[in-house]
PDB file of N, CA, C and O in Angstrom:
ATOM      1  N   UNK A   1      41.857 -49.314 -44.643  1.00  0.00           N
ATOM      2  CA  UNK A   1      40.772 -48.768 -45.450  1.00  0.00           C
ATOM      3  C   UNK A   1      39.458 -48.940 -44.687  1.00  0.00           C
ATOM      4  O   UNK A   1      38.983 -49.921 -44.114  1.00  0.00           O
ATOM      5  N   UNK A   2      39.042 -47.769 -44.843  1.00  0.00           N
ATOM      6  CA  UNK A   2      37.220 -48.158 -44.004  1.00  0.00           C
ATOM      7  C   UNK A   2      36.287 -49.049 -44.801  1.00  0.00           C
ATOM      8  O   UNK A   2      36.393 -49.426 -45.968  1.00  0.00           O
ATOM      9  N   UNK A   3      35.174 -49.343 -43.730  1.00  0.00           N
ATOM     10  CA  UNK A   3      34.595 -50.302 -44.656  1.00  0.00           C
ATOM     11  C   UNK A   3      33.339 -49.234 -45.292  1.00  0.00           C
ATOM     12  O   UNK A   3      32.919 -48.146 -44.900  1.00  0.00           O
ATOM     13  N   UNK A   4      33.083 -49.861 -46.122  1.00  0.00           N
ATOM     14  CA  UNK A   4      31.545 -48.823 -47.110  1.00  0.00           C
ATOM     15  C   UNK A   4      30.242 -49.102 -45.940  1.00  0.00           C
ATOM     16  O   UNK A   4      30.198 -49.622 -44.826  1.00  0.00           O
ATOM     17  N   UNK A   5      29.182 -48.417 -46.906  1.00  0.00           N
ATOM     18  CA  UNK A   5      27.987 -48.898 -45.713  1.00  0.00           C
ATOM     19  C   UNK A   5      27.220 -49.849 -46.642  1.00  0.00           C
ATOM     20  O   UNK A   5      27.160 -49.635 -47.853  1.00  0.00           O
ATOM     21  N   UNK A   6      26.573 -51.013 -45.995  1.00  0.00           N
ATOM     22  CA  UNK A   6      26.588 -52.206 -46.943  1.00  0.00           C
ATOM     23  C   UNK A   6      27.378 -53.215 -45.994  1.00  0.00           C
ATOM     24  O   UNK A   6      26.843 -53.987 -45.199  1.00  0.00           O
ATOM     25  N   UNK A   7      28.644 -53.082 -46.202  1.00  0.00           N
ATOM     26  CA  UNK A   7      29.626 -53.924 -46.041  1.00  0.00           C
ATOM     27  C   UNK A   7      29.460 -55.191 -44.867  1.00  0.00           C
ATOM     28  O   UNK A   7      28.516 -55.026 -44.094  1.00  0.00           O
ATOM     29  N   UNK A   8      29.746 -55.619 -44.797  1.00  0.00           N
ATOM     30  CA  UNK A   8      29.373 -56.901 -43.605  1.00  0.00           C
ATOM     31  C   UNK A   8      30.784 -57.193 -42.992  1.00  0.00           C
ATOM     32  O   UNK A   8      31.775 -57.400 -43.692  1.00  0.00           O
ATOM     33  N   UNK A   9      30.787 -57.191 -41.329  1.00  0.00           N
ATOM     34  CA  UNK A   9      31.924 -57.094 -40.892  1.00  0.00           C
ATOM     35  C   UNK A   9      32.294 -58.277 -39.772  1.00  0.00           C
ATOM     36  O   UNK A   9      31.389 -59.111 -39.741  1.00  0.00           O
ATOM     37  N   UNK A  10      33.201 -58.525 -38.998  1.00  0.00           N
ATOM     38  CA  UNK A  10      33.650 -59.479 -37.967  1.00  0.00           C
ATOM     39  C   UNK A  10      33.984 -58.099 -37.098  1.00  0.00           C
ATOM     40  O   UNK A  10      34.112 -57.039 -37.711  1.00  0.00           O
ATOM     41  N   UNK A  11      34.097 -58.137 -35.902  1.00  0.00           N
ATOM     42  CA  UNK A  11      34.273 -57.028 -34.783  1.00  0.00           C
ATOM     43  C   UNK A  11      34.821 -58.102 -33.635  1.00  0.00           C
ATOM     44  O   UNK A  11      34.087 -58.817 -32.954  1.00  0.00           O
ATOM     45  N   UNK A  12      36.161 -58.060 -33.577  1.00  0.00           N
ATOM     46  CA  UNK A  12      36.612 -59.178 -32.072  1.00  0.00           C
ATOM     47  C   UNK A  12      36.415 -57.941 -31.089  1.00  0.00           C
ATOM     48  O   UNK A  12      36.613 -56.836 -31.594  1.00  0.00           O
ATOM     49  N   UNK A  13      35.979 -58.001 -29.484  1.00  0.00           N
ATOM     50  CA  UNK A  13      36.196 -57.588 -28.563  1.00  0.00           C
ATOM     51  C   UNK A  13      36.754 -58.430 -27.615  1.00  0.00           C
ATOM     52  O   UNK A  13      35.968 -59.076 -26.922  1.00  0.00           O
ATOM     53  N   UNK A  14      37.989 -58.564 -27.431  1.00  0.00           N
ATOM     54  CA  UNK A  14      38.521 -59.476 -26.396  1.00  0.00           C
ATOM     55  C   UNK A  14      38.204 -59.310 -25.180  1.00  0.00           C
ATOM     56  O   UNK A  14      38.094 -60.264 -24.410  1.00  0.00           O
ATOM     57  N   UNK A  15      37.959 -57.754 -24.737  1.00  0.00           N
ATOM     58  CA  UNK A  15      37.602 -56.869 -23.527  1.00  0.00           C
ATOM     59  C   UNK A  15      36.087 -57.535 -22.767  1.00  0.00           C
ATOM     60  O   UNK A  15      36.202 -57.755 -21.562  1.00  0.00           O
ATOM     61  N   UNK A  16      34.888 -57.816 -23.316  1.00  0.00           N
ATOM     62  CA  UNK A  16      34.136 -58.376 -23.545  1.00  0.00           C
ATOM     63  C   UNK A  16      33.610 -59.936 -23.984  1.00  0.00           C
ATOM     64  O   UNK A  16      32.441 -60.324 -23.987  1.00  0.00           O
ATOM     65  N   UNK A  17      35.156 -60.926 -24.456  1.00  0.00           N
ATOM     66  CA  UNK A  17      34.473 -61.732 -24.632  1.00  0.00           C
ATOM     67  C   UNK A  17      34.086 -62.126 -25.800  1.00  0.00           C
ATOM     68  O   UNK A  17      34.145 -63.315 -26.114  1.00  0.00           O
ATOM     69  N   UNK A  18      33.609 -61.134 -26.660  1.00  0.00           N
ATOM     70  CA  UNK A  18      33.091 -61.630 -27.674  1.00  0.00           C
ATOM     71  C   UNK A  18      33.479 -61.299 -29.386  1.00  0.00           C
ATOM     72  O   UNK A  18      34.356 -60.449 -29.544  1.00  0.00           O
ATOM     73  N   UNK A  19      32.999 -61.794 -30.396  1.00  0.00           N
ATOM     74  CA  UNK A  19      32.831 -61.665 -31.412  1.00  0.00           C
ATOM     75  C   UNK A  19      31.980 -61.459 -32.282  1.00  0.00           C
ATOM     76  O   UNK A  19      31.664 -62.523 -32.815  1.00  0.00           O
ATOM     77  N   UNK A  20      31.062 -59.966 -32.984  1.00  0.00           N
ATOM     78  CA  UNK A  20      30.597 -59.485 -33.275  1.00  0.00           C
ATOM     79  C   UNK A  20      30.123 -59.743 -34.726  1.00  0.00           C
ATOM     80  O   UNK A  20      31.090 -59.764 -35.487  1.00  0.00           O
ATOM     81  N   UNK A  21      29.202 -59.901 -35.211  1.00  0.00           N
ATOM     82  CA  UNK A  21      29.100 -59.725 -36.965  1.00  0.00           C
ATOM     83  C   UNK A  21      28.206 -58.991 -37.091  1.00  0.00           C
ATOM     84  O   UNK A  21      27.095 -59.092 -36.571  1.00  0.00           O
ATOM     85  N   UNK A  22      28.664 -58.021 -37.925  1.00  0.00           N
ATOM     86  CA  UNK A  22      27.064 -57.105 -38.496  1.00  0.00           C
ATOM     87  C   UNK A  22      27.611 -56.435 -39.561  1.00  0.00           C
ATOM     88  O   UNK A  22      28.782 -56.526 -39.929  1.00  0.00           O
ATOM     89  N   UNK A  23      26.256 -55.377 -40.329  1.00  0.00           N
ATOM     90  CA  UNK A  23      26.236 -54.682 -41.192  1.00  0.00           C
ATOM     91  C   UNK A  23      26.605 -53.384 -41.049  1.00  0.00           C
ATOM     92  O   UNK A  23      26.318 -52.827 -39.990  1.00  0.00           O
ATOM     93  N   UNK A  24      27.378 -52.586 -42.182  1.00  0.00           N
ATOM     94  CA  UNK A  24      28.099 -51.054 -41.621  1.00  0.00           C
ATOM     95  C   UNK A  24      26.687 -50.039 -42.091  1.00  0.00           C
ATOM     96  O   UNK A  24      26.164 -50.056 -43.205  1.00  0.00           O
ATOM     97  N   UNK A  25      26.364 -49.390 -41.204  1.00  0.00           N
ATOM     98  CA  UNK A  25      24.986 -48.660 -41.454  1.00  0.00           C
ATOM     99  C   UNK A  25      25.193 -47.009 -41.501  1.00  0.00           C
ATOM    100  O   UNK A  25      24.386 -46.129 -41.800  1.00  0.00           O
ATOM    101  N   UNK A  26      26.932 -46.910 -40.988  1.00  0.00           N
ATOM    102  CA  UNK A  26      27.236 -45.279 -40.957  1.00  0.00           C
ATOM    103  C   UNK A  26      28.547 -45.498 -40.836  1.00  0.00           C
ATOM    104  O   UNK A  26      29.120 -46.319 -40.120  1.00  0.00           O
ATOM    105  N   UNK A  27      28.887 -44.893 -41.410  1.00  0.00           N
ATOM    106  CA  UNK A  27      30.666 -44.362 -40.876  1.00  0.00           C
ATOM    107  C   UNK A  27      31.221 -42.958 -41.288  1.00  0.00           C
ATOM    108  O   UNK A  27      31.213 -42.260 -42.302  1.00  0.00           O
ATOM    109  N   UNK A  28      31.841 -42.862 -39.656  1.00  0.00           N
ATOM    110  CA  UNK A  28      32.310 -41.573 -39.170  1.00  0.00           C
ATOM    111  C   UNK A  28      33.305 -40.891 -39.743  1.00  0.00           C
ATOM    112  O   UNK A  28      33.271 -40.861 -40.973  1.00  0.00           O
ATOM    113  N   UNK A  29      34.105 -40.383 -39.257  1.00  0.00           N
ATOM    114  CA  UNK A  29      35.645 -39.779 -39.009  1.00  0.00           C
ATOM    115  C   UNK A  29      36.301 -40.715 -38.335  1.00  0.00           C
ATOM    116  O   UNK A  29      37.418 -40.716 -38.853  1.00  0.00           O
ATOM    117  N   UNK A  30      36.282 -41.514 -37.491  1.00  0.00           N
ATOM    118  CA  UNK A  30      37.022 -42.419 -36.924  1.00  0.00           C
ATOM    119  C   UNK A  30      36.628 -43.364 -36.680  1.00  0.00           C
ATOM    120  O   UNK A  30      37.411 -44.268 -36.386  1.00  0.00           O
ATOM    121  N   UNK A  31      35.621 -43.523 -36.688  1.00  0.00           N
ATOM    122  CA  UNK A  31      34.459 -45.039 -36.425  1.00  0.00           C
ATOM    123  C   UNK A  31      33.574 -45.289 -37.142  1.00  0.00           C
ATOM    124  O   UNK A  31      33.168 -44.251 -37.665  1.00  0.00           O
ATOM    125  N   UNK A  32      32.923 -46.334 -37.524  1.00  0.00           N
ATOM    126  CA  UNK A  32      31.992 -46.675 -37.814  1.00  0.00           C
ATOM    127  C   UNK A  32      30.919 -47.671 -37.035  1.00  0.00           C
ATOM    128  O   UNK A  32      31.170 -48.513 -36.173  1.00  0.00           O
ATOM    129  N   UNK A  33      29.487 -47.257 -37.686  1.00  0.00           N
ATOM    130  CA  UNK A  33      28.396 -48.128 -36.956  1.00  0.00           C
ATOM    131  C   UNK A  33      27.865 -49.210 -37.572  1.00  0.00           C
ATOM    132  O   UNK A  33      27.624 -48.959 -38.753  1.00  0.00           O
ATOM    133  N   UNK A  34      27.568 -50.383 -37.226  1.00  0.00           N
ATOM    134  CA  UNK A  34      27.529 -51.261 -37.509  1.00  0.00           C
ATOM    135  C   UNK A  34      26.194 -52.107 -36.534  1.00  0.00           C
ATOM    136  O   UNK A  34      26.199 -52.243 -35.311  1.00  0.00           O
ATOM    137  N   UNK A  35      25.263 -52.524 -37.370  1.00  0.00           N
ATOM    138  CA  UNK A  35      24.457 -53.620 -37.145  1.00  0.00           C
ATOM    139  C   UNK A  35      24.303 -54.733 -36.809  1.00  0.00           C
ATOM    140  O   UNK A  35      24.491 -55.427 -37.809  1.00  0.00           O
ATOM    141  N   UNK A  36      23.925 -55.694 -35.477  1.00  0.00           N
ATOM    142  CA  UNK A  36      24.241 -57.072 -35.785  1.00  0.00           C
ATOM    143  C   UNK A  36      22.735 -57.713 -35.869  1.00  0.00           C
ATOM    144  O   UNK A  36      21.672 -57.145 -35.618  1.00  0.00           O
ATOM    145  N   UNK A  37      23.001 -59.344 -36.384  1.00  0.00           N
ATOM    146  CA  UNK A  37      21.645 -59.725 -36.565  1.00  0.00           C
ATOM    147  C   UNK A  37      20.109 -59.722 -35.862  1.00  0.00           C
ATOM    148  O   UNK A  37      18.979 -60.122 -36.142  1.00  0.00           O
ATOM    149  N   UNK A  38      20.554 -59.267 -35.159  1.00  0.00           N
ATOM    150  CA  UNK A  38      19.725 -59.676 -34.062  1.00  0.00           C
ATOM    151  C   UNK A  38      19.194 -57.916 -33.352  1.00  0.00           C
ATOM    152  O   UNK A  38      18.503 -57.630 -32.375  1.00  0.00           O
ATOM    153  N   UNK A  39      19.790 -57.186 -34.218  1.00  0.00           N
ATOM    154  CA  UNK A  39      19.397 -55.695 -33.855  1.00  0.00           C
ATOM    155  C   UNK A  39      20.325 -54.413 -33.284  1.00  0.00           C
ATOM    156  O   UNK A  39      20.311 -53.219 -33.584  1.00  0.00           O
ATOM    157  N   UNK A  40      21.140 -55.183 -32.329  1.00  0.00           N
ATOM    158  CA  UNK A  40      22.167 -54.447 -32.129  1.00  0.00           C
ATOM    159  C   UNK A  40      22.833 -53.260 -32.708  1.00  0.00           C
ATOM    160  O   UNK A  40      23.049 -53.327 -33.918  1.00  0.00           O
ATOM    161  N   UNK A  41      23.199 -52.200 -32.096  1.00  0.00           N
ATOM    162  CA  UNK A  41      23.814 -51.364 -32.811  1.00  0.00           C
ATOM    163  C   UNK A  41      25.033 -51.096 -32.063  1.00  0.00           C
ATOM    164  O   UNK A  41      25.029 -50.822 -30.862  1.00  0.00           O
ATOM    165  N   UNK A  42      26.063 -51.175 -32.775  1.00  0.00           N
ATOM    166  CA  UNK A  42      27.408 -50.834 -32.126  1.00  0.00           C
ATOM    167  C   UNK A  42      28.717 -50.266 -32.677  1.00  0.00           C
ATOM    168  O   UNK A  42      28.869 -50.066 -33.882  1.00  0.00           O
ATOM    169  N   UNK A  43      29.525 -50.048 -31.891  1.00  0.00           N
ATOM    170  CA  UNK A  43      30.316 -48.719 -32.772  1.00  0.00           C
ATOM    171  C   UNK A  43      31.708 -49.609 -33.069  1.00  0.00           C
ATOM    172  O   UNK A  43      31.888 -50.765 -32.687  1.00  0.00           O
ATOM    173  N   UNK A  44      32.509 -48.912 -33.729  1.00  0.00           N
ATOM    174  CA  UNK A  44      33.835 -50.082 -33.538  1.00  0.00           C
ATOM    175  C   UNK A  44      35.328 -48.685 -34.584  1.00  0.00           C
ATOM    176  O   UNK A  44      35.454 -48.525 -35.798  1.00  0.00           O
ATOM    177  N   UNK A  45      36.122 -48.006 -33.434  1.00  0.00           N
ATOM    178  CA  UNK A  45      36.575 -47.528 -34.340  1.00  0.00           C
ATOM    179  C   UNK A  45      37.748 -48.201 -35.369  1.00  0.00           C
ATOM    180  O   UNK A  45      37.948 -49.403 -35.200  1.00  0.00           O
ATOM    181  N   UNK A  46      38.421 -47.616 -36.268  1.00  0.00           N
ATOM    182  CA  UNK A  46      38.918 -47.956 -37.479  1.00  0.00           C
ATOM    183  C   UNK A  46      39.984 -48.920 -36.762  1.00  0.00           C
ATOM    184  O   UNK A  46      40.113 -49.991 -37.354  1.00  0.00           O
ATOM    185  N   UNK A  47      40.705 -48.781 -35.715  1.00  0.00           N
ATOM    186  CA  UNK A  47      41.986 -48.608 -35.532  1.00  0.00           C
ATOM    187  C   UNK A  47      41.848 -49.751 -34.198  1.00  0.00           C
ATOM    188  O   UNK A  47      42.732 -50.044 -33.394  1.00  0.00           O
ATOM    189  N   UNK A  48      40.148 -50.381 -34.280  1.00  0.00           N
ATOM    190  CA  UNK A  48      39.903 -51.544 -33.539  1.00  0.00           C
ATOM    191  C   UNK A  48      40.141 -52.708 -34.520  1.00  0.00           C
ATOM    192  O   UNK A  48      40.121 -52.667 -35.750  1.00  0.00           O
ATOM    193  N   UNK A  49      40.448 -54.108 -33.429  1.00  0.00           N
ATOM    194  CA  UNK A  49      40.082 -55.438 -34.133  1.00  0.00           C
ATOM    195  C   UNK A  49      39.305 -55.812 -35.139  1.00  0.00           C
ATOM    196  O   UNK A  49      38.603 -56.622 -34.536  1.00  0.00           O
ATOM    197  N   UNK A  50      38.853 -55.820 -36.398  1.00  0.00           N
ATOM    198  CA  UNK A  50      37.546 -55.157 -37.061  1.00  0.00           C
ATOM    199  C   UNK A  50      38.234 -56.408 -38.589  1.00  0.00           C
ATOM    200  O   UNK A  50      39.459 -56.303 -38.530  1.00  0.00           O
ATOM    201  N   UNK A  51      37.906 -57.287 -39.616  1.00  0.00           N
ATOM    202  CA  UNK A  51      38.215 -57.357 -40.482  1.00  0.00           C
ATOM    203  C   UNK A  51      36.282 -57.702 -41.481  1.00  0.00           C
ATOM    204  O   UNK A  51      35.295 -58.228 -40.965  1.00  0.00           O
ATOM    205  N   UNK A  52      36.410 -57.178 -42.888  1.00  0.00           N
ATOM    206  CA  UNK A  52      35.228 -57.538 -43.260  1.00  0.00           C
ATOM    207  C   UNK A  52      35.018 -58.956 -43.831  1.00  0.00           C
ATOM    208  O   UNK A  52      36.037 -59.503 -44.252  1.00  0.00           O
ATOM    209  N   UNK A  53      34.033 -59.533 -43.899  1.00  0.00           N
ATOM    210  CA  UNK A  53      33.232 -61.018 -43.753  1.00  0.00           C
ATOM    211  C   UNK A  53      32.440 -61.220 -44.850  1.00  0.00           C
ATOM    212  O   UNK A  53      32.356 -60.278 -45.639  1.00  0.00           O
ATOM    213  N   UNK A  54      31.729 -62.414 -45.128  1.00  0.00           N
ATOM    214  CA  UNK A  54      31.043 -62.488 -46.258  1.00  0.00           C
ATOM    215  C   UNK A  54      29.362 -62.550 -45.407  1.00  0.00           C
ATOM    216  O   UNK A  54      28.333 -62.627 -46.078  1.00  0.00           O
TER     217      UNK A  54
END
């Protein structure tokens, strides 16, 4: 299920290293965009590492 916009998410990138948290600010057809605290904007599609967070 996609997440809403609102929603607050976890984003693993193993590829990178890292682990992501932000807010969903758009979502696509296959992806969604997502916010992190600090300003970031980044994409993450559905069918990535992705679960939502409090």
């Amino acid at each position: 299920v996609p997440p809403k916009i609102g929603d607050k998410i976890v984003h693993y990138e193993p590829y990178f290293d890292r682990e992501s948290k932000g807010k969903v600010v758009e979502v696509l057809s296959s992806q969604f965009v997502y916010e992190t605290k600090d300003g970031q904007t980044r994409y993450c599609l559905f069918k990535e590492d992705w679960n939502p967070t409090d």
